[in-house]
C-alpha positions as CSV (number, residue, x, y, z in Angstrom):
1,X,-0.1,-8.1,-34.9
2,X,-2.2,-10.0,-32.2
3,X,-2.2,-10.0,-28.7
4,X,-3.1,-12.7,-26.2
5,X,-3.7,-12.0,-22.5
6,X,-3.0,-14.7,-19.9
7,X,-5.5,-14.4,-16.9
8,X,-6.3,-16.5,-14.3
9,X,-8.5,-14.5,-11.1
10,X,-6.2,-16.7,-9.0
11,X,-2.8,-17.4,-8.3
12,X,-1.2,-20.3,-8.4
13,X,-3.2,-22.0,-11.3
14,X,-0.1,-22.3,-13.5
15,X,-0.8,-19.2,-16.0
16,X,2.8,-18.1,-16.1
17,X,4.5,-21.4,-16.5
18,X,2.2,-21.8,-19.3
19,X,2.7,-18.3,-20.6
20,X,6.9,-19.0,-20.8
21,X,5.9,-22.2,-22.8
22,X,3.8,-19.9,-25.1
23,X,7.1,-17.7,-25.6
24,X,9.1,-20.4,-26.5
25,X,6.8,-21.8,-28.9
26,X,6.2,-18.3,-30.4
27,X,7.7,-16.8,-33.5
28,X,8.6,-13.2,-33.5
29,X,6.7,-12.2,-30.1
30,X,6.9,-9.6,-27.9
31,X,6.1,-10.5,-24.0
32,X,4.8,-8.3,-21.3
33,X,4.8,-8.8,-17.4
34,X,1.6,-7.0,-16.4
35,X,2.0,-8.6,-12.9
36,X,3.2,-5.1,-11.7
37,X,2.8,-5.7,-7.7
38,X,4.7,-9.2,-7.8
39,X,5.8,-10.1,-11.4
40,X,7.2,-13.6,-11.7
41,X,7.6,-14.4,-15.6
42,X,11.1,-12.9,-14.9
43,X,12.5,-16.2,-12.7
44,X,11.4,-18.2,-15.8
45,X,12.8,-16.2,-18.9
46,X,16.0,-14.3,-17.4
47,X,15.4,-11.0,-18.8
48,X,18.6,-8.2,-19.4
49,X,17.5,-5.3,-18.7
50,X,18.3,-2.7,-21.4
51,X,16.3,0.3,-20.5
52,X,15.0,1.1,-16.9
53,X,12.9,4.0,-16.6
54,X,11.2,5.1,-13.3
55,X,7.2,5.6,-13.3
56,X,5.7,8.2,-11.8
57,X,2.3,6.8,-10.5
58,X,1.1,9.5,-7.7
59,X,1.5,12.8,-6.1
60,X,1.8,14.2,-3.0
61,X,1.2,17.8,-1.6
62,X,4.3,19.6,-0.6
63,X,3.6,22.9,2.0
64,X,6.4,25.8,1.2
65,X,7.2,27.1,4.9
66,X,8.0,30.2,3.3
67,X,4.5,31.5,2.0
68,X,2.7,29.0,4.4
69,X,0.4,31.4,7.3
70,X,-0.5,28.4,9.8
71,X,-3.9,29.5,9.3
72,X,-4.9,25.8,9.4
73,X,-7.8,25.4,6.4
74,X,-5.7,22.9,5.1
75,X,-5.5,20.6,7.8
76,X,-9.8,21.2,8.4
77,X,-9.8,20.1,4.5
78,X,-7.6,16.9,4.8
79,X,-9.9,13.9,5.4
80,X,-6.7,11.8,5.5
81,X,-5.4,13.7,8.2
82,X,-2.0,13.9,6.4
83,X,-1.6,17.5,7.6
84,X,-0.2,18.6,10.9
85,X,0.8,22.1,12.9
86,X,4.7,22.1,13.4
87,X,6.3,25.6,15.2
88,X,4.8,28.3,12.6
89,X,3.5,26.3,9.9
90,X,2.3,22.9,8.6
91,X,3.4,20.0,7.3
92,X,2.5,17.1,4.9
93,X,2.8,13.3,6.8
94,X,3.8,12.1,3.2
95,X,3.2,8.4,4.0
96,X,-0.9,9.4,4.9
97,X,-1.3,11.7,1.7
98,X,-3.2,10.7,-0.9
99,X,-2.2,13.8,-3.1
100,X,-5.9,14.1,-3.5
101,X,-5.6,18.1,-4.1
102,X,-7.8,19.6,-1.7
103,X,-5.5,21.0,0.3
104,X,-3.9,23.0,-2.5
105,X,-7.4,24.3,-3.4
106,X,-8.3,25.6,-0.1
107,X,-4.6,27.4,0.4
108,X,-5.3,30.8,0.8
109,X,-2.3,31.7,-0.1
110,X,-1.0,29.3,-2.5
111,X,1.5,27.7,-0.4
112,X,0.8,24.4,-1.3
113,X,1.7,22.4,-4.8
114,X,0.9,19.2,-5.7
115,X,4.6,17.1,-6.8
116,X,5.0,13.7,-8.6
117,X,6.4,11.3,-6.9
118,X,8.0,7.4,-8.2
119,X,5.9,4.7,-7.7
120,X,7.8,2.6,-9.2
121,X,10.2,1.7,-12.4
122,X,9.7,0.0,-15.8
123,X,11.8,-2.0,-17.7
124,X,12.7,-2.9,-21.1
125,X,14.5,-6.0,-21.4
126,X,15.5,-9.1,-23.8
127,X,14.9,-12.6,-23.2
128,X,16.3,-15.7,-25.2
129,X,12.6,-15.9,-26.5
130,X,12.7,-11.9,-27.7
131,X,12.3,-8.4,-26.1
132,X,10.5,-8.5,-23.0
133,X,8.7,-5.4,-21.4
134,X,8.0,-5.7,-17.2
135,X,7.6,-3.4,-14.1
136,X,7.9,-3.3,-10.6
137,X,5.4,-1.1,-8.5
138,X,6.8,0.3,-5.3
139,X,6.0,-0.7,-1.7
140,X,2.5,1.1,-1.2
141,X,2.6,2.4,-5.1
142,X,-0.1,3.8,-6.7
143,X,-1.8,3.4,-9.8
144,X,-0.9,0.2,-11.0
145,X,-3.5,0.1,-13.7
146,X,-1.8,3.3,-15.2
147,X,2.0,1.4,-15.0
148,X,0.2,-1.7,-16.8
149,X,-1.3,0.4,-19.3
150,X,2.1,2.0,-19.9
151,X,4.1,-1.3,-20.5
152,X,1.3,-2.5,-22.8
153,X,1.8,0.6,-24.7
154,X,5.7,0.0,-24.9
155,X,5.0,-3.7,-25.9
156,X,2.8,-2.2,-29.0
157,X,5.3,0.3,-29.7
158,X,8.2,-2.2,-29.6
159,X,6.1,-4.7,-31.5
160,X,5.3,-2.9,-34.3
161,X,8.6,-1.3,-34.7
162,X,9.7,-5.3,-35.4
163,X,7.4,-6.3,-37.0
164,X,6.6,-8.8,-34.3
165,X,3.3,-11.0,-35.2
166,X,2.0,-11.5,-31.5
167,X,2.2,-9.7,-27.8
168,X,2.0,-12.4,-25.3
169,X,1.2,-10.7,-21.8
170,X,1.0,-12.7,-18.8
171,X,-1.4,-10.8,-16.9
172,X,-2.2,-10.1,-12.8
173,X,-4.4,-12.1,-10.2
174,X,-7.7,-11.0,-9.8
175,X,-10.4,-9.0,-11.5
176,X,-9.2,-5.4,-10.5
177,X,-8.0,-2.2,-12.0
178,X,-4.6,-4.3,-13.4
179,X,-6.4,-6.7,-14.8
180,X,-9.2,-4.4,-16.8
181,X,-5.8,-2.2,-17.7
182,X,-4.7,-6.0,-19.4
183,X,-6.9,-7.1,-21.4
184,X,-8.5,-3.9,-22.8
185,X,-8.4,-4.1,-26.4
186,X,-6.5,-7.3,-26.2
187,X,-7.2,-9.8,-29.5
188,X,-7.9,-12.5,-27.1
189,X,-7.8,-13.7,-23.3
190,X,-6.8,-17.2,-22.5
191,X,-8.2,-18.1,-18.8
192,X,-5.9,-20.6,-17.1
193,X,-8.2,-22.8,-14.7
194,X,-7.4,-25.6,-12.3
195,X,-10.6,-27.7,-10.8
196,X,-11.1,-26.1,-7.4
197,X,-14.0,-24.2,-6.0
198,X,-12.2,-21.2,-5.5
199,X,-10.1,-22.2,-9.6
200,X,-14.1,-22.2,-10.6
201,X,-14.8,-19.4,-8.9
202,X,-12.5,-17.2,-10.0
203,X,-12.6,-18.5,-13.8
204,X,-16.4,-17.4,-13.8
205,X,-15.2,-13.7,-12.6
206,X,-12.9,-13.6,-15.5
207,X,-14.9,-14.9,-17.8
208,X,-17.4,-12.4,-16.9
209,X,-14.8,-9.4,-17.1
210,X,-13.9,-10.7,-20.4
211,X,-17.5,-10.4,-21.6
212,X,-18.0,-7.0,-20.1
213,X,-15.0,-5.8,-22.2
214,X,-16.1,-8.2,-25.4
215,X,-12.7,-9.6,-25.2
216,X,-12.7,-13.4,-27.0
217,X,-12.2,-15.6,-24.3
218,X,-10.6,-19.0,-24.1
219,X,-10.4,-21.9,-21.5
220,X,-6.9,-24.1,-20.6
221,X,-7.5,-26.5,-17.5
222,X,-4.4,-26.6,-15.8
223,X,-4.4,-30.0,-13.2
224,X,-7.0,-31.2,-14.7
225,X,-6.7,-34.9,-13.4
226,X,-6.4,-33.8,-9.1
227,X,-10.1,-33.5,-9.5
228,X,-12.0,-34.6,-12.6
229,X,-15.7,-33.8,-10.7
230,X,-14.5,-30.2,-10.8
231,X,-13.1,-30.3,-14.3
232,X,-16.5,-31.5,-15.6
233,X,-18.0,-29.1,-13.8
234,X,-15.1,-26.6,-16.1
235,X,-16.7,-28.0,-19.2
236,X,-19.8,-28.1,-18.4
237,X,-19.8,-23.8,-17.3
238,X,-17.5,-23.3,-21.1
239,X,-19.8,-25.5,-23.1
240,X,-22.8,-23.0,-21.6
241,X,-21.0,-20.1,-22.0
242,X,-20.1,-20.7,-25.7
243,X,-16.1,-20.7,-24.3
244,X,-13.6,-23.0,-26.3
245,X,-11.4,-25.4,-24.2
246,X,-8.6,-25.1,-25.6
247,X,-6.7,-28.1,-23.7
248,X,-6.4,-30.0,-20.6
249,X,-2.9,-30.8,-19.0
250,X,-2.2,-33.2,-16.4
251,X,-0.6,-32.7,-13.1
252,X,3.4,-33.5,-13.5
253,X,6.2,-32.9,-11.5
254,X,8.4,-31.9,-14.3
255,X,6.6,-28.6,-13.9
256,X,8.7,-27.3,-10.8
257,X,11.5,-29.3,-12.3
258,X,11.9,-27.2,-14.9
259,X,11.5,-24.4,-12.9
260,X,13.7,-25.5,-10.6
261,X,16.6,-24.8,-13.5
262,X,15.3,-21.2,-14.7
263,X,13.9,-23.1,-18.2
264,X,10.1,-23.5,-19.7
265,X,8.9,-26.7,-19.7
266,X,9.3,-27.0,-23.4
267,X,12.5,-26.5,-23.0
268,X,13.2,-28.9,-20.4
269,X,11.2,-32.2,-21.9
270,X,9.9,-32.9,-25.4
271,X,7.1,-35.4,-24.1
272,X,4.2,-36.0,-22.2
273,X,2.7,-32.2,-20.7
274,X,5.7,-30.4,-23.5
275,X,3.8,-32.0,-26.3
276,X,0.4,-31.2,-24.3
277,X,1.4,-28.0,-24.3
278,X,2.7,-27.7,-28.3
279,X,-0.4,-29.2,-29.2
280,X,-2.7,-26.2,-26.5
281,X,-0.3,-23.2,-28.7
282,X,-1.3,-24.8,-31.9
283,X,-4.7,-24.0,-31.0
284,X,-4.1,-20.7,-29.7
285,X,-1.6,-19.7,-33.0
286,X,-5.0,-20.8,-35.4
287,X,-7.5,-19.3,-33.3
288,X,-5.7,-15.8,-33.5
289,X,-4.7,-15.7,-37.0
């Protein structure tokens, strides 16, 4: 079993149109949605949800009334000023606490406990291309590295138990805690790049990420043709850093046409990018094996 890892540092480079192409050009895979905070793979690939299952991502401190004294030392520890006096105790603002702890250790009378609260909710689910696993962090949720980590965990779990041969995970924007919690231990990470500064930009940050983590890493540039200064300059920052190209597709409409209609794009044409596109996963499939 092999996992690939679909990053970008940006959005809008065309990572998870490509990544629903991979899906239907894969045999036996399992697919992941790490894009917690605003997954998208979904409008493509029409998952059913079979299991939902909520995540519980932070705390918060919770003040019993009861045993509290009002003495206060709780409020003089809170550097979030989350706590506050009401008739003859206090109270927990529960939008300003960061369910640090603090308070709890300072209670002199233990009238404080720390409670887990749902950040959000996970989801197993099947797609026409096989079983799909995605999330959905709350508004304001916490730890969205954790949640990515745990759907990674499911995918492994579900792919093993079916004998799957690859995990395809289209993962988040950026270099941050989602992204590290995506590619760590990942077979190989495929960076979809389109030539713009910031496309550039971004594609050196993830390249570097990749390296830090000794992850294989792989180039696709997505648009290639809007600006071919800039996709030289793509080549020219792979062919230093010992990165394989693994293909170049072409700006076509037939992009958003096909996601216009809910399908991949090698669904919804056999020629021109879709055979661009067959011939980029052929690479991938022989590089992995």
């Amino acid at each position: 079993m092999k996992e690939i890892v679909m990053l970008s540092g940006k959005g809008g480079t065309g990572k998870t149109s490509i990544t629903a192409s991979f899906a239907a050009l894969a045999d036996r895979s399992v697919l992941v949605d790490c894009d917690v905070d605003a997954a998208d793979l979904h409008l493509v690939l029409e998952p059913k949800a079979t299991e939902s299952h909520e995540f519980l991502g932070g705390r918060i401190a919770v003040i019993d009334p009861d045993k509290c004294t009002a003495c206060g030392e709780c409020a003089k520890a809170c550097r979030f000023d989350a706590i506050h006096p009401e008739a003859d105790y206090y109270s927990v603002d529960e939008i300003e606490c960061e369910g640090c702890g603090v308070c709890a250790l300072v209670c002199p009378t233990d009238a404080i406990t720390l409670q887990d609260t749902i950040s959000g909710q996970w989801y197993l689910s099947q797609t026409r291309f096989g079983p799909m696993v995605h999330a959905r962090l709350g508004a304001g949720g916490e730890n969205s590295g954790k949640l990515v980590t745990l759907i990674r965990k499911k995918a492994r779990d579900i792919a093993e138990a079916s004998d799957a041969q690859i995990i395809i995970t289209d993962g988040p924007p950026g270099i941050g805690c989602p992204v590290i919690a995506s590619l760590a231990d990942a077979n190989r990470v495929i960076i979809v790049t389109e030539p713009t500064v910031s496309g550039i930009h971004d594609l050196e940050r993830v390249a570097k990420l990749a390296v830090h983590f000794k992850v294989p890493a792989s180039i696709i540039v997505n648009k290639y043709d809007i600006n071919t200064d800039k996709a030289e300059q793509i080549d020219q920052f792979a062919e230093a850093n010992k990165l394989d190209v693994l293909g170049r597709i072409p700006y076509d409409p037939v992009v958003t046409a096909a996601q216009l209609v809910g399908k991949s794009v090698v669904e919804y044409c056999s020629d021109g990018i879709s055979k661009t596109l067959r011939d980029i996963w052929g690479r991938v499939s022989r590089i992995i094996d």
